[in-house]
C-alpha positions in Angstrom: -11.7 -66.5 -41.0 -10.2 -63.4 -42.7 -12.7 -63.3 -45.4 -15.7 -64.2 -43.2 -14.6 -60.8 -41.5 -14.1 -59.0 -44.7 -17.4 -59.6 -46.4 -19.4 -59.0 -42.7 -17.0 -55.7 -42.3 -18.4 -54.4 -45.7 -21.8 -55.5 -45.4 -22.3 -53.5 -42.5 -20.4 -50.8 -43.6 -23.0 -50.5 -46.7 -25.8 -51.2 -44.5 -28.1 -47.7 -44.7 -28.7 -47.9 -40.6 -25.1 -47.3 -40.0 -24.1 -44.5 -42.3 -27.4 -43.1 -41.2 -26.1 -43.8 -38.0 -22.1 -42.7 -38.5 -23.7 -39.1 -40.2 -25.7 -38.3 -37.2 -22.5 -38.5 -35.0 -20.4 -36.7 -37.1 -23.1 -33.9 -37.0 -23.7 -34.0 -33.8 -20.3 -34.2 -32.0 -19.4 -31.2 -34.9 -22.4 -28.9 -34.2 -21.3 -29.8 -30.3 -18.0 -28.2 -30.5 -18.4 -25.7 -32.7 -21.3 -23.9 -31.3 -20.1 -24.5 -27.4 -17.7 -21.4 -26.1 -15.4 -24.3 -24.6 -14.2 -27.7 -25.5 -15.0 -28.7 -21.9 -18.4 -28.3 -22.4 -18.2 -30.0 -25.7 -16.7 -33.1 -24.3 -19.0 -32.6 -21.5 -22.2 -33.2 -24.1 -20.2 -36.0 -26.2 -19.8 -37.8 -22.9 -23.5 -38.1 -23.0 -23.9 -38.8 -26.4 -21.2 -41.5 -25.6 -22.6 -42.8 -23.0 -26.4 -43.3 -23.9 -26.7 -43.3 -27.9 -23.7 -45.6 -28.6 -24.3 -48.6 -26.4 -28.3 -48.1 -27.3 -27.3 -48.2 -31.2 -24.7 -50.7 -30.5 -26.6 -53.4 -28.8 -30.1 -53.1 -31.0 -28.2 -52.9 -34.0 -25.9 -55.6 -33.5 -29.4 -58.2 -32.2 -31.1 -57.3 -35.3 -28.2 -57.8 -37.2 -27.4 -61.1 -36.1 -31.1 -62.2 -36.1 -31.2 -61.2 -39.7 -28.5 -63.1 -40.4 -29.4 -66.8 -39.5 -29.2 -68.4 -42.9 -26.0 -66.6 -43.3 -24.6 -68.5 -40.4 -26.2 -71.8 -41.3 -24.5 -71.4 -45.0 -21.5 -70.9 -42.7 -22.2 -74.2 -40.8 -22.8 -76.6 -44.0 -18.9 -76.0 -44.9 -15.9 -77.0 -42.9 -15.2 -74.2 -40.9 -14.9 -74.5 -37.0 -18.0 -73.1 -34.9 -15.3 -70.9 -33.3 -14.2 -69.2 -36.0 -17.5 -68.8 -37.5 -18.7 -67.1 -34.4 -15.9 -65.1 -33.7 -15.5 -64.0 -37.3 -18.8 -62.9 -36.7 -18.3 -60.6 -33.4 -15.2 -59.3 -35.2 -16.6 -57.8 -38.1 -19.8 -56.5 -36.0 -17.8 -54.8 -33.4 -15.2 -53.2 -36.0 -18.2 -52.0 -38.2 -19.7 -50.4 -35.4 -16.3 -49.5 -33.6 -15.4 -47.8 -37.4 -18.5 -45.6 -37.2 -17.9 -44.7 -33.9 -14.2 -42.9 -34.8 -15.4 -41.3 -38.0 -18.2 -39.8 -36.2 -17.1 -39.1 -33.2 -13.3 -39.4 -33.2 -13.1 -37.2 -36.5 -15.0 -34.1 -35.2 -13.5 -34.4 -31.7 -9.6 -35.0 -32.5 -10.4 -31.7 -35.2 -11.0 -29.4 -32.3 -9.7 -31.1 -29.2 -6.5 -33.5 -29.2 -6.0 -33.2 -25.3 -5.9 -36.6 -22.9 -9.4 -36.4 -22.0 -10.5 -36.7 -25.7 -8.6 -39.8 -26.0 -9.7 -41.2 -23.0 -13.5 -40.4 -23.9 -12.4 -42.2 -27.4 -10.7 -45.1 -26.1 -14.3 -45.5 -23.8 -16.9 -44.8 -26.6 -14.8 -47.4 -28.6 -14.7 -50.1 -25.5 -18.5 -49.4 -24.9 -19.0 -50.3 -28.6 -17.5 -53.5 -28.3 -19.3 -54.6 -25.1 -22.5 -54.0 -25.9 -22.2 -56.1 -29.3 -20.5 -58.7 -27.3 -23.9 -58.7 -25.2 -26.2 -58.0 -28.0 -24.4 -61.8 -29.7 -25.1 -63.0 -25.8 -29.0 -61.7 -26.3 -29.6 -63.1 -29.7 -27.6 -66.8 -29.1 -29.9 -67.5 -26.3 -33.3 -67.2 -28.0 -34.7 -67.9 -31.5 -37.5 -65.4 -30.9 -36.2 -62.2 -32.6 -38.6 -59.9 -31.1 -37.8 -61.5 -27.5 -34.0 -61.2 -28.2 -34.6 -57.4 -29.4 -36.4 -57.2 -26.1 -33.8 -58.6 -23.8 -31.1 -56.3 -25.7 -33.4 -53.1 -24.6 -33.6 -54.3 -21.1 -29.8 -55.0 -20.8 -29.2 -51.4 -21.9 -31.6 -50.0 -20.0 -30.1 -52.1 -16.8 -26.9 -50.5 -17.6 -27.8 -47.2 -18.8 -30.5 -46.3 -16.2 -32.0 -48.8 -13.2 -28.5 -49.7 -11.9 -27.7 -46.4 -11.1 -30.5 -45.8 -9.4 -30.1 -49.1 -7.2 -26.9 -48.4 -6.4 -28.2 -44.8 -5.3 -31.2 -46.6 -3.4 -28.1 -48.6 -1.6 -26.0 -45.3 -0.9 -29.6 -43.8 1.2 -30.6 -47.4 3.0 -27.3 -47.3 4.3 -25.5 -43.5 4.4 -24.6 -44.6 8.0 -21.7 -46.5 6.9 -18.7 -46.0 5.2 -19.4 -47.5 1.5 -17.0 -45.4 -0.3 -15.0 -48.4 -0.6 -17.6 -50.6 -1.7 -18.6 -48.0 -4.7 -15.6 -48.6 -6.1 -16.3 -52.3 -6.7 -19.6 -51.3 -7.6 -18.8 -49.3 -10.1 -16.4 -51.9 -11.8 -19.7 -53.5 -12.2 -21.0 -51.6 -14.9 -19.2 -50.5 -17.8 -20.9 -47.5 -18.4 -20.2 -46.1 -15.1 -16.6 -47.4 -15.1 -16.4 -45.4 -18.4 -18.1 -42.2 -17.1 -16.0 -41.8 -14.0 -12.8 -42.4 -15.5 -13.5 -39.5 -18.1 -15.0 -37.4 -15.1 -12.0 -38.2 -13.1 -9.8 -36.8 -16.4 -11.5 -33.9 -16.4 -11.0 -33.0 -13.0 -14.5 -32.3 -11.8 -14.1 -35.3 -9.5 -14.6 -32.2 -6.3 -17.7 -31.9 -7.6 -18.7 -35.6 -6.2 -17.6 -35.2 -2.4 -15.6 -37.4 -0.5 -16.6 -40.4 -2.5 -15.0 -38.4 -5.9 -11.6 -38.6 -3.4 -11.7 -42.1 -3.0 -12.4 -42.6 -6.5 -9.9 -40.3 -7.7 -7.3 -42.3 -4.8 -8.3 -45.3 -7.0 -8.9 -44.8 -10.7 -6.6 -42.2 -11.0 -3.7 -44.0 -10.2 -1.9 -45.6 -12.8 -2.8 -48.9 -11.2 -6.2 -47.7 -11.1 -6.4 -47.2 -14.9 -4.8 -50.5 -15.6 -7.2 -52.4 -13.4 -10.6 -50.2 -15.0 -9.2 -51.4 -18.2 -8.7 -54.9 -17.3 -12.8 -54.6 -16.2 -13.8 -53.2 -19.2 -12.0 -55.6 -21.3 -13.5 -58.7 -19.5 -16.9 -57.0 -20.1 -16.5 -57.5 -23.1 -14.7 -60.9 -23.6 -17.0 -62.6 -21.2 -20.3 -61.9 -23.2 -18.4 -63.6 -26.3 -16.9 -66.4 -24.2 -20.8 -67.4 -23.0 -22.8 -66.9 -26.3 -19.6 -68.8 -28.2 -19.7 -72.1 -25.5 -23.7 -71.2 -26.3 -23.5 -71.3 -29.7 -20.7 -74.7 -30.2 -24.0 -76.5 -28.4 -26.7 -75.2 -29.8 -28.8 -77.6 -32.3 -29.2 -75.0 -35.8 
């Protein structure tokens, strides 16, 4: 299993896609804090950056990848190695390539001018982002042998995350502004990993006034210790879940 993870660690790590794609980070989060007056408003743009590119790159990436590497696996199946370990083997080394590019081209730059919590929070999300959305990008491709409908299910899922579930849960908060849902935002919010990671930055940085009463209830919540423990606890099961499905997926699927 160890070498499995070795040899896919370094192919990705050679692959032209992700030092194209490590390079733009690093100049980007670099040009970000050196040309802003203030490291708030620096993290304030990386957030973004975290937020939208690295789940985007992560989960089309990590679909073409596995796509691409179908005889790969099947070489893997013909010896005497568990489906298990094969499969995990493989999520391993695509989330630590990706989750390796991530902190050289963002964690570099940013721990150079700004070592504060928030920085480390926004890592220890950008890095957890990473690893869910190849965890549902291995979901995507194990369920379909059509690589341009795989690609296509992995765009949707990000934009599902990234974009229309925000705006349902907005359409939600109007319909029904007559009752009290601050509550209920806080489950709804655990239901999204990209929300769950911007808040808890947002909450770090103390801007939570900004957001009303609901930013009070929030702040009750996820800024407890508790709270951080628990919004950890999410994010981890979004990304074991994903591998837990495509892996029972994969130990019956006919290659």
């Amino acid at each position: 299993m160890g070498k499995i993870i070795k040899y896919i660690l370094l192919d990705i790590l050679r692959n032209k896609i992700v030092l194209a794609y490590t390079t733009l980070l690093f100049a980007i989060t670099f040009c970000v804090f050196s040309l802003e007056d203030s490291t708030q408003k620096g993290l304030l743009t990386a957030l973004n950056l975290i937020l939208f590119i690295v789940p985007l790159v992560s989960i089309i990436f990590s679909t073409i990848y596995m796509y691409n590497s179908a005889e790969f696996i099947e070489l893997l199946l013909s010896q005497p190695l568990r489906r298990r370990n094969i499969w995990l083997s493989l999520f391993s080394g695509l989330a630590g390539a990706l989750s390796l590019s991530f902190i050289i081209g963002v964690g570099i730059p940013m721990l150079i001018y700004d070592r504060s919590a928030v920085a480390l929070m926004m890592l220890a999300n950008g890095l957890l982002i990473t690893i869910i959305f190849a965890s549902l990008a291995m979901l995507a491709a194990v369920h379909t042998r059509d690589k341009a409908k795989g690609i296509g299910v992995s765009i949707l899922l990000w934009l599902y995350f990234s974009l229309v579930y925000d705006g349902l849960v907005l359409f939600l908060l109007f319909q029904f502004s007559d009752y009290p849902l601050e509550k209920a935002m806080i489950v709804l919010c655990a239901l999204n990993p990209v929300d769950l990671g911007r808040i808890l930055i947002l909450l770090k940085m103390d801007v939570s006034a900004l957001m009303g009463f609901t930013g009070a209830v929030f702040r009750e919540f996820y800024g407890t210790k508790q709270g951080l423990i628990v919004s950890f606890s999410f994010m981890t099961l979004w990304a074991a879940v994903p591998v837990f499905l495509s892996l029972r997926k994969f130990n019956r699927k006919d290659l």
